[in-house]
Each structure stands twice: as C-alpha cells, then as structure tokens.
C-alpha positions in Angstrom: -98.3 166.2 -112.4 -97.9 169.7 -111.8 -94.0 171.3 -111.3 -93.8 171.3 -107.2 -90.6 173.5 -107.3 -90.3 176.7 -109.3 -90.1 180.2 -109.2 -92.9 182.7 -110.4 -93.2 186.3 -110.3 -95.9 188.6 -110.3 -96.2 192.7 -110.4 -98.3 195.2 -108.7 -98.9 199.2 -109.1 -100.3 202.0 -107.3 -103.0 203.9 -106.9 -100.7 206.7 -108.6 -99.9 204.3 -111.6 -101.1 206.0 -115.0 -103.6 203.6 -115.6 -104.6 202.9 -112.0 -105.6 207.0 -112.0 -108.0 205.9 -115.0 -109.6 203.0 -113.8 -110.2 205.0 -110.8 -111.7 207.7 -112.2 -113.7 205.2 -114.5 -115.0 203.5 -111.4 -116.0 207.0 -109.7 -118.0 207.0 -112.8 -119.6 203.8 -112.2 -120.5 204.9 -108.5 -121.6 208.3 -109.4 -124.5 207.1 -112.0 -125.6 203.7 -109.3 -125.9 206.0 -106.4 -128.6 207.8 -108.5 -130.0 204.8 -110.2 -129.0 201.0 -109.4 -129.7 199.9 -112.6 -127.8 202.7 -114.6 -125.7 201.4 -117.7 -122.0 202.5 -117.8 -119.1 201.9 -120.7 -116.8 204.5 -119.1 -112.9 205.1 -120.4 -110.6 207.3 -119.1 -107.5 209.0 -120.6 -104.8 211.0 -118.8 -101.7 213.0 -119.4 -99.9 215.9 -118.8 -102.2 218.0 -117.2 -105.2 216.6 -119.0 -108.0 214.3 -118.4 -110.3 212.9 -121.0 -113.3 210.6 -119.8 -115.5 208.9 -122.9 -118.0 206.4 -123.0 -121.5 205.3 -123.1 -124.0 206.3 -120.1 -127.5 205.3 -119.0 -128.8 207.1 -116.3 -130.5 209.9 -114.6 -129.9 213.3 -116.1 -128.4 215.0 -113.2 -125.4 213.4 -113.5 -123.8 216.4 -115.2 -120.3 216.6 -117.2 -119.0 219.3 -114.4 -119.9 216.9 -111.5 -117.8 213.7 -113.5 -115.1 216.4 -114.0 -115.4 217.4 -110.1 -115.6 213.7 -109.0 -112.1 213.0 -111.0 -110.3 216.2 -109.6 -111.1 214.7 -106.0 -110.0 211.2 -107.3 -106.7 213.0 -108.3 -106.8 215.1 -105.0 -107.2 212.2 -103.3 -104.4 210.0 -104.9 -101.9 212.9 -104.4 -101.6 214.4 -107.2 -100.4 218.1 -106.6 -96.9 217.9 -109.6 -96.5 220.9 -112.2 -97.6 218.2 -114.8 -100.5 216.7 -113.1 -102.0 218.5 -110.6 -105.6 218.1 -109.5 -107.0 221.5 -108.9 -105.5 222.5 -112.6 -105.7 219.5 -115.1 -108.2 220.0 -117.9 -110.7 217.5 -117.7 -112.9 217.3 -120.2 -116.1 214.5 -120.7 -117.5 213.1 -123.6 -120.0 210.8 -122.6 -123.0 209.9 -124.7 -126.4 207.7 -124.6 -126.2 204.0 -124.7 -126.8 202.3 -127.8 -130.3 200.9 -128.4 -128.7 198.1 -130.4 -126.8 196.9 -126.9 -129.5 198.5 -124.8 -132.2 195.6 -126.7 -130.1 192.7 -126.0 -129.7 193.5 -122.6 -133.2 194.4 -121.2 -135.6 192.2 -120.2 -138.9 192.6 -122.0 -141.7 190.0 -122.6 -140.5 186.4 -121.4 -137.3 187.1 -122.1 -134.7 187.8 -119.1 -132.1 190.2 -119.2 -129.2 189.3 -121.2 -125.1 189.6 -120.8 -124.0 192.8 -122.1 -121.5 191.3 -124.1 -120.4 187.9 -125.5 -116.8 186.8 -123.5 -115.3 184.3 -121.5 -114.3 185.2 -117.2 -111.9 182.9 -115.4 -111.8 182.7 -111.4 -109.6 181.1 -109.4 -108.4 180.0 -105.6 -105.8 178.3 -103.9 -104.4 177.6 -100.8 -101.2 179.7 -100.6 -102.1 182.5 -98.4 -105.4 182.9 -96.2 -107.3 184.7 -98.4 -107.1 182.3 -100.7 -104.5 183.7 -103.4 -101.6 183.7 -105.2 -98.9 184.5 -103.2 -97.1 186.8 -105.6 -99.3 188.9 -106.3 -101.0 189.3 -103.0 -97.7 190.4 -101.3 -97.0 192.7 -104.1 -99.8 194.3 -103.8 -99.6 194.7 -100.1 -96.2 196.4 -100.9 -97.7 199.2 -102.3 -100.4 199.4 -100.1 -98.5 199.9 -96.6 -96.3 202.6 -98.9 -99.5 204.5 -99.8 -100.4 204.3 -96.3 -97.1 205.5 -95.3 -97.0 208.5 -97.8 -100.4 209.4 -97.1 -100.3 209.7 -93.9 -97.4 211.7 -93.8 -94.9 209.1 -92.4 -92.9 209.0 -95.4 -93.3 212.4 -97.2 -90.7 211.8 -99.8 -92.4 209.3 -101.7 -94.7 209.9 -104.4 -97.9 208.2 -105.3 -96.7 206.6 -108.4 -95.2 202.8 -107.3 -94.8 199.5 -108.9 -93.8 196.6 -107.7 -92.5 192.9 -108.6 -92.3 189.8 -106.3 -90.6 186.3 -106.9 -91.1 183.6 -105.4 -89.8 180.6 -104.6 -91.9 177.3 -104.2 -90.9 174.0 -102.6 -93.1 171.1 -103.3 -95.5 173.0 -104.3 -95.7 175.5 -101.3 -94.8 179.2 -101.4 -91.6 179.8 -98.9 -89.7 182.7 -100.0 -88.8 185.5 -101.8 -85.9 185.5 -104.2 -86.4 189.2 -105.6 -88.4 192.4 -105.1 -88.0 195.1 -107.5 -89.6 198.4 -106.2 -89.6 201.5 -108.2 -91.4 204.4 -106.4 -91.7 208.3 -107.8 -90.0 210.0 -105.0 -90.3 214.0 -104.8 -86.7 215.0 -104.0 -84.2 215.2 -106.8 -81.3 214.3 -104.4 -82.4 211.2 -103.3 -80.3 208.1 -104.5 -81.7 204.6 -105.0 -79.9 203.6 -101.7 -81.9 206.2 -100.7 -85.1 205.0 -101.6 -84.2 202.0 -100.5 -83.8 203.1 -96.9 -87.0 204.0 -97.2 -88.8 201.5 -98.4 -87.2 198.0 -97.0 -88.9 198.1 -93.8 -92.4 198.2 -95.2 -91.6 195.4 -97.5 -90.3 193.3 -94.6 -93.5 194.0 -93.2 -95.6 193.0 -96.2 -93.9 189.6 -96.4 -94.0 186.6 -94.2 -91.2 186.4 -91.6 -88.4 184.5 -93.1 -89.0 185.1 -96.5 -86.7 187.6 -97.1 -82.8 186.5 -96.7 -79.2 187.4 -97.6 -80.0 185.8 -100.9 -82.8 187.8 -101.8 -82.0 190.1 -104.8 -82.8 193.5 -104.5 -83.9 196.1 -107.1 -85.0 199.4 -105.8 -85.6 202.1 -108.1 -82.6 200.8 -110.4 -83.0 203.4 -113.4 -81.9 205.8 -110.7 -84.0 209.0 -110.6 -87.7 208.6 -110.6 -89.5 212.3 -109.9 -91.3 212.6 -112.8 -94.1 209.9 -112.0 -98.0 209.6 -113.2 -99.7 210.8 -116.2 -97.4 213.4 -116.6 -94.3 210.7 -117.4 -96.5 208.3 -118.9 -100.1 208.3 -120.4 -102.8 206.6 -118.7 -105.7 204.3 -119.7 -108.4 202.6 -118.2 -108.0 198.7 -118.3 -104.4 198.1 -119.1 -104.2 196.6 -115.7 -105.7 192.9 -116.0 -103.6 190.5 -114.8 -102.1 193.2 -111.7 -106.3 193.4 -111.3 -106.7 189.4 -110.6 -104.2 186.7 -110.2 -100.9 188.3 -111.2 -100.6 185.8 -113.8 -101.0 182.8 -112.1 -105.1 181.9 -113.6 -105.9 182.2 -116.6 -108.0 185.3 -118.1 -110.5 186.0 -120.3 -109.4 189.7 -121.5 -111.8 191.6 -120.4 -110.9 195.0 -118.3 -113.3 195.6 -114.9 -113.2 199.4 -114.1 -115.4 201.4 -115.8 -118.4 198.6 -116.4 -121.5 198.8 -114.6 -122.5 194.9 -113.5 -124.7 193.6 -116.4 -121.3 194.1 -118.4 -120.7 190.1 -117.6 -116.5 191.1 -118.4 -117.1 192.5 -114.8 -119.7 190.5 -112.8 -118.8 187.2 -114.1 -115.5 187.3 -113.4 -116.4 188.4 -110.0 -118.8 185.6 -109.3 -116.3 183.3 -110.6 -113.8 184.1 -108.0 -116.9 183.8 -105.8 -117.1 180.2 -106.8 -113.6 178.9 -107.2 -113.0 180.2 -103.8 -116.0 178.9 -101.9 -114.8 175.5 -103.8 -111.6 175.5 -101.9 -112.9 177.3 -98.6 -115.3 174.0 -98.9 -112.0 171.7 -98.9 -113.3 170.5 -102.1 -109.8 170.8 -103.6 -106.5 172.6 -103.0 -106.7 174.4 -106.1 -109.9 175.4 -108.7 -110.2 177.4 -111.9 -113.7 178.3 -112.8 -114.7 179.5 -116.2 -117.6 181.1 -118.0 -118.6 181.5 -120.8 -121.6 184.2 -122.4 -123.0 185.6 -126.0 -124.6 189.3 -125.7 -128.4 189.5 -124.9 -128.3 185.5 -123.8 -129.3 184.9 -119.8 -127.5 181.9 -119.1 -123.9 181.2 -119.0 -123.1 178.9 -122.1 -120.8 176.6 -120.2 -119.3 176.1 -116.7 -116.3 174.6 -116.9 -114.2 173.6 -113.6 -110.7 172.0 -113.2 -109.4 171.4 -109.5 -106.1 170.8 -110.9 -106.0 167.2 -109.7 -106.0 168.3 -106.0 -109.6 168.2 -105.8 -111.8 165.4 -103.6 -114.8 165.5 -105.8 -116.2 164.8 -109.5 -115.5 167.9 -111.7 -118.4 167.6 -113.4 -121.0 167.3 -110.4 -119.5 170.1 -109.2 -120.2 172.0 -112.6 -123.8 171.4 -112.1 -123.8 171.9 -108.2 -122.2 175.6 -109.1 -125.6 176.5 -111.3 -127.6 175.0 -108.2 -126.5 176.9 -105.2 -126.1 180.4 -107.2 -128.2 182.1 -110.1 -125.3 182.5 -113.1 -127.3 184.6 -115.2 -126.2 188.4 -115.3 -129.5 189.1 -113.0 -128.6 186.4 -110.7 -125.1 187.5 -110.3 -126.4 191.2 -109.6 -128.7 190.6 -106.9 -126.1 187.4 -105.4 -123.4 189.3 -104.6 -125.3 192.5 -104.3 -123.5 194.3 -107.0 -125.9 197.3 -108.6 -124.3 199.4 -105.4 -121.3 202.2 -105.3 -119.2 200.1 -104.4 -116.3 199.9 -107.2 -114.2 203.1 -106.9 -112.2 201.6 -104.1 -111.5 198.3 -106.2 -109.9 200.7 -109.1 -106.0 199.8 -106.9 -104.5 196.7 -105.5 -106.5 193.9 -107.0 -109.8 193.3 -106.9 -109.1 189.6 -105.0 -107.9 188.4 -101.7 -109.6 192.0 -100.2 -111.6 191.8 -97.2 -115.7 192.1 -97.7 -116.7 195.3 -96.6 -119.7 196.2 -94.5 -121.4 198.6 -96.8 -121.3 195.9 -99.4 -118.1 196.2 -100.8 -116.2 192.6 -102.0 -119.0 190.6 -101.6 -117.5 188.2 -103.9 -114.8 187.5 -101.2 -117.0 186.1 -99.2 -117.4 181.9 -98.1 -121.2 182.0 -97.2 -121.2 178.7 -100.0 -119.2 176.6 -97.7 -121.9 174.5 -96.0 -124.1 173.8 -99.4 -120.4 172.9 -101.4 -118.9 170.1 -98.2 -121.3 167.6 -98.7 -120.2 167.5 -102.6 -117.1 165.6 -100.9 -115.8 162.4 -101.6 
C-alpha cells in the first residue's frame, strides 16, 4: 500500500530562467517553420549567455524561413520575456543560427512511402500521468509552484511590481494526510530583482501576497518555513549569470517529479519527434482515465523504435486505486485513439504553432486553448472510457 502521509517537494522556474529562454526560443522555432508548412521537421537547440545567442539544429521546411527571421523571432522572444540588462539585452545580444537540412538517414525512417506508414522519429519510452489532487488533474506541488511564478510574471509584466526581474524559481512542499494534499510546509522563492538595495525581507514583502494567492486558503500557516531569496542579492539573473540550454527543464516541464519520465526534452521537436507527441498523448490518456473515474490515480507509458508506426507496448498501472482491469484498459487505450505518431498528430491536432507558449510553466494542468493550444488537456475520452468500469 502506498505511504498516505508524507511530504514531497517539487520546483518551478520562469520564463526568464536560462533554460526556459532556450526552450522558448527553440519552440518559436518550431512555430515559425509549421506556420509555413504543417508537416515541417524540426531538431532545434538553443544556447544562451552573456549577451549571446546560439540556435543549432536540424530543419525541414520551406526556404523562406531565413537565419535573420530565427534571429528576429528570438530577439522578440527575449523582448518579450524582459530582457533589457547590460549582459542580456534583447535589441543587442548576438544571435547567431546554425541550422542545417535533416538527415536523409532519419528523414527515411520517418516518411511514409509505399505501404509503409510514417514512423516515430526516434526510439524512446514517454510516461503520462493524472491524479486527483487538484482540478486539473495534477500534482499538487508542482502545479502551485508553477502558478507562483506565473502571477509574479504577471505582476512584473504588467507593471505592478517593477522591481522584480524575469528570472524566478520556485520550490513548494507539501504535506499529505492520508493520502490528500493539505498544506504547505515550505516555499523557497528566489526572484532576480533589479534594485541593488533591496534586502530579502524586501523581496519578501513583495512576493508573499502572490504566493498566498497561488495556494489554497489554509495552506499556508505559522509553521510554514519560509525561504525567500536566501543567498541574499540576486540582480544578476538570466543568461547573463548562468548559461542556458534547451531541455534541461524535464521534470519542472511535467510532473515535478511525482511520475515517472522517459528522458526525453519537448521544446524544440516538431510532433513526429514521439519524445514530444507521445508524451503529450500520454498525459491525454492517463487523464481522460481518471476524468472517466476509472481510478484515482494512472501512469501511462509508451514505448517506440525509430521509423516503427506503432507503439511497442502500452503499459498502464492505476496504482491500486483503479475500478477496472489494467490490462483491458491497455487495449481499450489503442481503441478509442490512433497511437501511431500519425494518429497522435491529427488526434490532438498537433502539426499547428502552437508550442512557443508551452516553452514556461509546465506543459500539464494548462487550460486548452481555442486556437488549438493544449489539446492534450482535454477530457473529450470520458464517455467512450465509463463504461470500462467495474
């Protein structure tokens, strides 16, 4: 039986995070090249420093996608961020791109051609998971951390809090009783701020009332332990303190640690890269599973091999709060949704620009937008999963 009283901890970062500036940039790659051409191929990294900017990779696409329009697209990224410091400033940073054909050794595994269907883009394994601890179906760590750093960036970029910078982590823990998330015992924030004088009791003036309002009511207490910007000074923030890189981020990018993952990174990867899709329709799954009141709690894996269509295995475990037979359900999955990297794609709708704004603050537990954006959070699988009950 699993342990019903514990405490875990997961972190978040910002938009203004090193690496969160790369997988943004990465993803604005990714839109740029599937605006143009749905069924573009993209392997983009991104690098960043002091005042530099370095974005590599492999492209398919149309040819008008030049290396001064990337370069303008991450300047506005930057811009957009808030980014204006002597050691990273949009308007300034060198960017320079080194992006090259696709191979045609991945190119002929992936195609279709003949009778044979398109294949996954790579070999790998992609985990998703639900659970009941907050409405949208998440962990409850790292869905209030996030939110942390989502009402600061608000705050900041609206002008409401002008001292703050756009570089931010956070790091929630949580207390569970039999079973249930019901408070918080710690919050560390650390937040780039912009003027030199401010103290961490400073910051922390700041900042406490938009953590209060991230968190449920009640959940934060005299006992709570705060740390708020405890190495003191914190000015020097993005690229310019720390180097950046795409796809460091993978467990603040899913379930703060509370599933399992597969390794691979998201931003950067157009959808037949399965790292990317899979995982995505895996969350799909697991959550529609527990939106279905199939179980209180469901991992989903899958599994691929580079060039193959279909997923070698689909494995599920409900964690022994589930109302159905595991292995039904592992059939009923392939049934009621295409798993192949095709059938993901045109599922979930995913060959659209829609990934730039997943680059920050998870890429679970967000609302489905109207353009197409978070399909994968959606619980249209409900009514085929019920009658699986019992």
């Amino acid at each position: 039986m699993a342990r019903q009283n514990y405490l875990f901890t997961s972190e978040s970062v910002s938009e203004g995070h090193p690496d969160k500036v790369c997988d943004r940039i990465s993803d604005a790659v990714v839109d740029a090249y599937l605006r143009e051409m749905p069924e573009a191929r993209v392997a983009c990294e991104t690098l960043a420093t002091t005042n530099r900017i370095v974005i590599a990779g492999e492209t398919r696409g149309p040819a008008n996608i030049t290396g001064d329009y990337l370069a303008h697209l991450a300047r506005m990224a930057v811009k957009d961020i808030g980014y204006e410091q002597d050691g990273f400033h949009w308007e300034n940073c060198d960017i320079a791109v080194h992006l090259h054909a696709q191979s045609a050794h991945i190119a002929q595994g992936v195609d279709a051609g003949g009778n044979k269907d398109e294949g996954a883009g790579d070999q790998g394994i992609m985990f998703g998971y639900a659970c009941r601890e907050t409405a949208e179906l998440m962990p409850a760590p790292i869905l209030y951390a996030h939110r942390i750093l989502q009402l600061l960036a608000d705050a900041r970029k609206s002008g409401k809090e002008p001292a703050l910078g756009p570089d931010a982590k956070s790091q929630v823990t949580v207390r569970y009783e039999n079973g249930k998330p019901v408070a918080a015992t710690s919050i560390v924030l650390s937040t780039q701020h912009l003027d030199p004088a401010l103290t961490s009791e400073d910051v922390k003036a700041i900042v406490e009332p938009y953590i209060l309002q991230a968190l449920p009511d009640g959940w934060i207490s005299g006992e709570t332990v705060w740390h708020v910007n405890p190495t003191g000074a914190f000015v020097i923030g993005g690229p310019d303190g720390d180097a950046g890189l795409t796809g460091r981020k993978i467990i603040v990018d899913t379930y703060g640690g509370a599933a399992p993952h597969g390794g691979g990174a998201f931003s950067g990867k157009d959808p037949t890269k399965v790292d990317r899709s899979a995982a995505y329709a895996a969350r799909y799954l697991a959550k529609n599973v527990v939106a279905a009141d199939l179980a209180d709690r469901c991992t989903i894996q899958l599994s691929y091999a580079i060039g193959v269509s279909d997923p070698l295995s689909v494995y599920v475990d409900l964690h022994g709060t589930g109302n159905c037979d595991e292995a039904k359900l592992e059939a009923a999955l392939r049934d009621v949704m295409g798993l192949s990297p095709r059938g993901i794609r045109e599922h979930l709708k995913l060959n659209n620009p829609i990934y730039e704004r997943t680059a920050a603050y998870g890429h679970f537990g967000r609302e489905p937008d109207a353009d197409g954006g978070f399909t994968w959070e959606k619980t249209d699988l409900v009514d085929q999963l019920r009658p699986l009950a019992g």
